[in-house]
N, C-alpha and C positions, 0 to 999 in steps of 0.2 A: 303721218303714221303709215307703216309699210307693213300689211300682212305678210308672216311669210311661209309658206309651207314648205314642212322640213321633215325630213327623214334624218338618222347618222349611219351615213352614208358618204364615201368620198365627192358623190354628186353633192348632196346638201350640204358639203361641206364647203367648197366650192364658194357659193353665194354667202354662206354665214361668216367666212371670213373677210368677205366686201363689205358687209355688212356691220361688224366690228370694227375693220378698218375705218371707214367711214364715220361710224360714230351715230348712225342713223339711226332714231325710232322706228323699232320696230315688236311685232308682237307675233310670237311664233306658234303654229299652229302643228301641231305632231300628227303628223298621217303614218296612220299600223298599218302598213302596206301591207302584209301577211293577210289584215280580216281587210283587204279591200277597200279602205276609205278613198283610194285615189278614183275608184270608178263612181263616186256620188254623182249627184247629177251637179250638184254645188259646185262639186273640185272639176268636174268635165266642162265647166264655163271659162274656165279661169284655162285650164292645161288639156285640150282635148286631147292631147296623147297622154292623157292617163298615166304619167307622171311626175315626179317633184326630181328639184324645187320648184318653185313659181311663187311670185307677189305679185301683190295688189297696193298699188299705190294709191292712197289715200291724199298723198298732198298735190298730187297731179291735177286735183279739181281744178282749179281758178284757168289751166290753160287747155284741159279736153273737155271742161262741160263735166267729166264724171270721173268715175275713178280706175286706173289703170291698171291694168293686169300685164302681166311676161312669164311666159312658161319657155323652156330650155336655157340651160347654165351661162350658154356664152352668152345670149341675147339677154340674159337677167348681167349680168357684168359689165356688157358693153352700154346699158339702160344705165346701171348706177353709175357709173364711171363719169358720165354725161352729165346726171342728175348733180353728182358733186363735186362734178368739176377736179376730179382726180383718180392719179392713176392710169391716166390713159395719153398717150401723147398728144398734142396738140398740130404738130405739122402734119403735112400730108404723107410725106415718107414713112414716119414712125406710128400714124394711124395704119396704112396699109401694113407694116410689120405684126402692127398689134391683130389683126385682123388673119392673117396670116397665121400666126401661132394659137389664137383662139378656132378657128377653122380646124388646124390640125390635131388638137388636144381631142375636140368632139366628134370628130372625125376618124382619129386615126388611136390614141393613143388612151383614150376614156375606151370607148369601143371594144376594144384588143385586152384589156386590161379587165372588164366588167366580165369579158368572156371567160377569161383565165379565173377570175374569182369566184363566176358559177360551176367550173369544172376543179376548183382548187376544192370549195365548201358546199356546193348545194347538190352536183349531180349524182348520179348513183356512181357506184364502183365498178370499177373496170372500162372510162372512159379515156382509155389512156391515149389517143390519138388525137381529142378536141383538149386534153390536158398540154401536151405535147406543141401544138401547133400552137395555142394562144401566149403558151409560154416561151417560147422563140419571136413572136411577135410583142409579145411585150419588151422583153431584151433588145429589140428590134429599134423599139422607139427611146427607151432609154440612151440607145447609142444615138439618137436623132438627136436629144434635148443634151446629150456629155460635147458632143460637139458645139454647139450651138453656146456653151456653157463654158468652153475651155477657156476663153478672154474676156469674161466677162462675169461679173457678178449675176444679174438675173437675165431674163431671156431679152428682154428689148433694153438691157445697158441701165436702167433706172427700176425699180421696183414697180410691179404693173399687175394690172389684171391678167394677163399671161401666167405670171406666176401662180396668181392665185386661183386659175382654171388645173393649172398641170400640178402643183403639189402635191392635192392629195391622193393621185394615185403613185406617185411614187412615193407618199409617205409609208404605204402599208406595202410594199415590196415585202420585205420579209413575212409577212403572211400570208404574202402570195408563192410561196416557195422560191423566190427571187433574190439575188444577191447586188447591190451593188459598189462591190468590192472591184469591179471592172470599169465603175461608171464614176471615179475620182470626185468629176465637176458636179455629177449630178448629189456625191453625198454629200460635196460640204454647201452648196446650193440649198440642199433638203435641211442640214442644220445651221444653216442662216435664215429659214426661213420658220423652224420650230421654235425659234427662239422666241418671235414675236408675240405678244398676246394676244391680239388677234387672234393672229393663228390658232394660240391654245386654246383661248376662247370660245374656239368655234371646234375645234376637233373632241373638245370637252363637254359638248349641246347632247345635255340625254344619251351622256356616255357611259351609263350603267343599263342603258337599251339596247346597246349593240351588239352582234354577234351572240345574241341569247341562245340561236343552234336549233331554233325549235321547228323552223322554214324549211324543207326541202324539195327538189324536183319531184318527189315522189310521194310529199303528204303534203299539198300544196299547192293546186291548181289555182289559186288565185293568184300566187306573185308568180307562179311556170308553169309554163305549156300551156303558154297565152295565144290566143288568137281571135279572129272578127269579132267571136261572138260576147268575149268581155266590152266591147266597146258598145255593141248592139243588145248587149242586155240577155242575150240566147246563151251563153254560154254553160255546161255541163259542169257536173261537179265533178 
């Protein structure tokens, strides 16, 4: 059995399609990020950066003595991927690819994209220059993953945890103000990949939670205009 704490979020969504795919028990745990449940002292055992996804492996007993916890999206994918023995390459050249593209999703193209979606829906009005820059950087990466994509069906040639780290933020391009009418491979890539149940599965997890609109930079100091003192317990309303 696999705890799994989960937001709907392109992040949580991420692992809930590993998790689909796979086939694995598990049992999901809804963190309201909004009233703070990610700063418990419980959930800060498990993800001391204070956020989701992250599980707790339960069937991990019999070979650590207790039971296993992974907090951040890649390291939770490249854990299952291992645990089920799929989805991930097995030689050494296409483990280093796989490693590579999970690197640069969390890195470069999760990152760039989260930023554009708190200047697209959460910031106040009139940030039109952190709107501007994250939305050139997101386009940015899109053209990373259209290349990477023109000869190939998914990113490492066989269906992978790659994909399923980088989809869901180019699923929701168009409500990032984004188009990808430029990015060929990357649309028909994104509708070969919608298709799977999986997939739906998991873009479908507490999909009348999402986007409720009630969160913003400005009536919201618990999910923004975070710093030390949410971690340290000090922090101001």
């Amino acid at each position: 059995m696999i705890d799994f704490y989960y937001a709907p979020t392109p992040n949580g969504w991420k692992v809930a399609i590993m998790l689909n795919e796979c086939e694995l028990t598990y049992t999901t745990h809804r963190l309201r990020l909004a009233e703070g449940d990610q700063f418990t002292p419980e959930f800060l055992a498990i993800s001391p950066n204070a956020k989701m996804p992250a599980i707790v492996d339960h069937d991990a007993l019999e070979t650590s003595g207790g039971p296993v916890s992974v907090f951040e999206s890649g390291a939770i994918l490249w854990y299952l991927a291992e645990k089920a023995g799929r989805f991930l390459p097995t030689d050494a050249l296409g483990r280093k690819e796989a490693m590579e593209w999970l690197f640069w999703q969390v890195g470069n193209q999760g990152p760039m994209a989260g930023q554009l979606s708190h200047f697209v829906n959460y910031a106040p009005d009139g940030q039109d220059y952190g709107r501007k820059r994250y939305a050139g950087e997101y386009d940015r990466n899109l053209a990373v993953l259209d290349n990477r994509l023109q000869d190939r069906d998914f990113i490492l040639g066989d269906y992978s945890i790659a994909d399923m780290i980088a989809f869901p933020w180019a699923f929701i391009a168009k409500p990032l103000g984004a188009s990808l009418e430029g990015f060929p491979h990357v649309a028909d890539w994104r509708a070969r990949l919608k298709e799977r149940p999986a997939v739906r599965n998991a873009i479908n997890l507490y999909k009348d939670e999402q986007n409720n609109g009630k969160a913003t930079a400005q009536n919201n100091n618990v999910l923004f205009n975070q710093g030390a003192g949410h971690l340290k317990g000090t922090q101001s309303e």
